[in-house]
N, C-alpha and C positions, 0 to 999 in steps of 0.2 A: 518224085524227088523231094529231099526235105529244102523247105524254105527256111533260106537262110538268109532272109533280108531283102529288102530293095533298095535301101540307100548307099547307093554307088558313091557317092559322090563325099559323104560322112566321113571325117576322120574317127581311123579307130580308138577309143581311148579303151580301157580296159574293163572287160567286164569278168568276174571272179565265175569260177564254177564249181561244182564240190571236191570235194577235196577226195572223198571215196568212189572206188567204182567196186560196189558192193553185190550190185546187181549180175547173176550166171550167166546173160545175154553180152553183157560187155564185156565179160572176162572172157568168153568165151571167142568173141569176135577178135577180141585182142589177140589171144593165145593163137586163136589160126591163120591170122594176119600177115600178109608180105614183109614183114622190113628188113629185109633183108638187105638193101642198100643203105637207108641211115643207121641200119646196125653195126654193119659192119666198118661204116664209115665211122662210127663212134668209135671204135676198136682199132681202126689204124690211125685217126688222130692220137689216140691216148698212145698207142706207140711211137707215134712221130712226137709228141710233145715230151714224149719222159722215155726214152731210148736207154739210160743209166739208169731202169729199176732194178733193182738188185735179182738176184736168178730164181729167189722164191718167197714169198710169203704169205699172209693173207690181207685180204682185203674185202673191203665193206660195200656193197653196192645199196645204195641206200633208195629205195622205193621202187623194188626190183620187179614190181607187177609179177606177171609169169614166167620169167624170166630167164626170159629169151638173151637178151646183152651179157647175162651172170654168165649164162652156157658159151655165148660166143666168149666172153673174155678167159675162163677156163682153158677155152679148146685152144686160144690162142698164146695161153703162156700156163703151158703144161704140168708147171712144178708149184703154180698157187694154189693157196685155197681161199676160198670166196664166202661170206656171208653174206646173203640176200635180205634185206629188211623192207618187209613192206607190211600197211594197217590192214590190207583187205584181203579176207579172206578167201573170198571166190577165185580173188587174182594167183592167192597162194598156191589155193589146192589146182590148177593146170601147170605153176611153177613144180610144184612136188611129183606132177606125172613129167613131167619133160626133166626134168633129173634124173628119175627113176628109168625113164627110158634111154637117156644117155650112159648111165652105171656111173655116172657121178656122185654117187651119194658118200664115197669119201674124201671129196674138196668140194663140196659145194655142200652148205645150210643155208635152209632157209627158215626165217622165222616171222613171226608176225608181232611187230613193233609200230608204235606212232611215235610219228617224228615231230616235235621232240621227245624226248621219254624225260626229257627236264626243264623246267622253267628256270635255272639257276646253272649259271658255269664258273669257273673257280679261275680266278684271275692266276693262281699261281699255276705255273711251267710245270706239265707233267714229267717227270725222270724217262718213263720210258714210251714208247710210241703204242697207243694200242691199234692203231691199223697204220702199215704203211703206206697203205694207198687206199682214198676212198674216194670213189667213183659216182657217178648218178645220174639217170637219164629223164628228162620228160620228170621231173616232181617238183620243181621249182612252181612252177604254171599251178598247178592245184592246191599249195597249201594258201592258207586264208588268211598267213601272215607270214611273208616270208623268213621272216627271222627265223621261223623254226626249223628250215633248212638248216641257215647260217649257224644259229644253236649247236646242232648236233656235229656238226663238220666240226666246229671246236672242242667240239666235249670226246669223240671219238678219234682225236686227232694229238699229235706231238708233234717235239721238232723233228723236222725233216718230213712231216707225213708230205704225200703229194696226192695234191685235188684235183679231181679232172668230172667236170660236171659238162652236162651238155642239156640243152633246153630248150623249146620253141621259143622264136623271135616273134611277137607281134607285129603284123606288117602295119604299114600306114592308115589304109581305107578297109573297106568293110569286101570291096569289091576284091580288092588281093587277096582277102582270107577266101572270097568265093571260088576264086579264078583257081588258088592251091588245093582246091577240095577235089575240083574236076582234075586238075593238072596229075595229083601225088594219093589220090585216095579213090577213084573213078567205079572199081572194081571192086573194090571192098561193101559190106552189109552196109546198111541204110544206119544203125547206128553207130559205127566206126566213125560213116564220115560226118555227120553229127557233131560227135562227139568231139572230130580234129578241127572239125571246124570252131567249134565252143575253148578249146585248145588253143586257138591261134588267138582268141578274143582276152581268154585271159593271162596268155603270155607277156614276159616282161621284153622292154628292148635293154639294147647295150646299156645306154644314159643311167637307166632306174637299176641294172642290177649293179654297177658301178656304185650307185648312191647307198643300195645296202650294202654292199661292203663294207664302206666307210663306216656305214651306221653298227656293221658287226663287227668294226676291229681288226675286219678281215683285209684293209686296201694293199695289200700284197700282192693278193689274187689278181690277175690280167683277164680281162674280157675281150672277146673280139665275136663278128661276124664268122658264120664258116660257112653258110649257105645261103639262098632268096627267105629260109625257115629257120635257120638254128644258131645261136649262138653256144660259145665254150665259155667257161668258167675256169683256169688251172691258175698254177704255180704250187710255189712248197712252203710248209709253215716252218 
């Protein structure tokens, strides 16, 4: 069993992790991985949070690993199309066999991007919306500054876009991130749970992504709880 600490008693404060999962072992673990429960639960919040998306378009899932959530959110609203953006390669190439094996490969792209692809956003109002909804799961936690989420969500975004992010919550102690490991990852490869556990350390809570918002301009956006592990990110710009 990988050791994951002994101070129980520790509050968690945050500790950063890389930002890529570049390595064929982890992409690999991810790609054949269970989540089939917080996936699909990502998928019917975003439907219960935005019920009035319009009947088709496309939209951005922005750090789409191998993407798995790109495929659920396709199969579940049948007339969009989806661009997957994610930096790591290995994660892409089991994304591009699970597309390929669904025959999606005309609503779903995926490419490989780092987020941001800009240091610079233009304070003037785009005319027209270039994604009407853009989505994200689990990338908030990895990047090494959060803005560069908040970045791209405004640079790929107009009025009316709707944001629907979802994220690991840092729990309090060192011991809950333990307890979640055996609880929600038990069964999985020795580096998956690893890795969620590393996940759960450098997640942010409600309080801190609330203050980036502020900090991006974004305080429109509503946070909340939605599990003992995840918080949401939504509303519309």
């Amino acid at each position: 069993m990988t050791n994951l600490g002994s101070d129980a008693s520790a509050l968690l404060t945050r500790v950063p992790e890389p930002e890529l999962m570049d390595d064929d072992d982890q992409a690999r673990a991810y790609a054949e991985a269970d989540f089939a429960e917080p996936h699909n639960h990502f998928v019917q919040l975003l439907q219960e949070t935005f019920p009035q998306l319009p009947q088709s378009g496309n939209a951005l899932d922005l750090g789409c690993g191998p993407g798995d959530i790109t495929l659920r959110f396709a199969h579940a609203f049948p007339a969009w199309s989806v661009e997957g953006w994610d930096a790591s390669e290995a994660m892409l190439n089991y994304g591009y066999q699970a597309v390929a094996a669904a025959a999606l490969q005309d609503r779903i792209t995926l490419k490989k991007v780092y987020v941001p692809q800009s240091d610079t956003v233009s304070d003037t109002k785009r005319d027209t919306v270039s994604f009407p909804l853009i989505f994200s799961n689990s990338l908030l936690h990895h990047l090494a500054d959060p803005m560069a989420l908040w970045t791209e969500v405004k640079q790929q975004s107009g009025a009316g876009t709707a944001v629907f992010i979802m994220d690991l919550m840092r729990p309090t102690k060192r011991e809950t991130a333990r307890n979640f490991v055996d609880l929600y990852v038990q069964d999985e490869p020795e580096v998956l749970r690893k890795d969620f556990f590393n996940s759960l350390l450098a997640a942010y809570r409600v309080d801190e992504v609330k203050a980036q918002l502020v900090q991006a301009g974004l305080g429109g956006l509503q946070v909340r709880a939605v599990s003992d592990r995840h918080l949401i990110i939504w509303g519309q710009l």
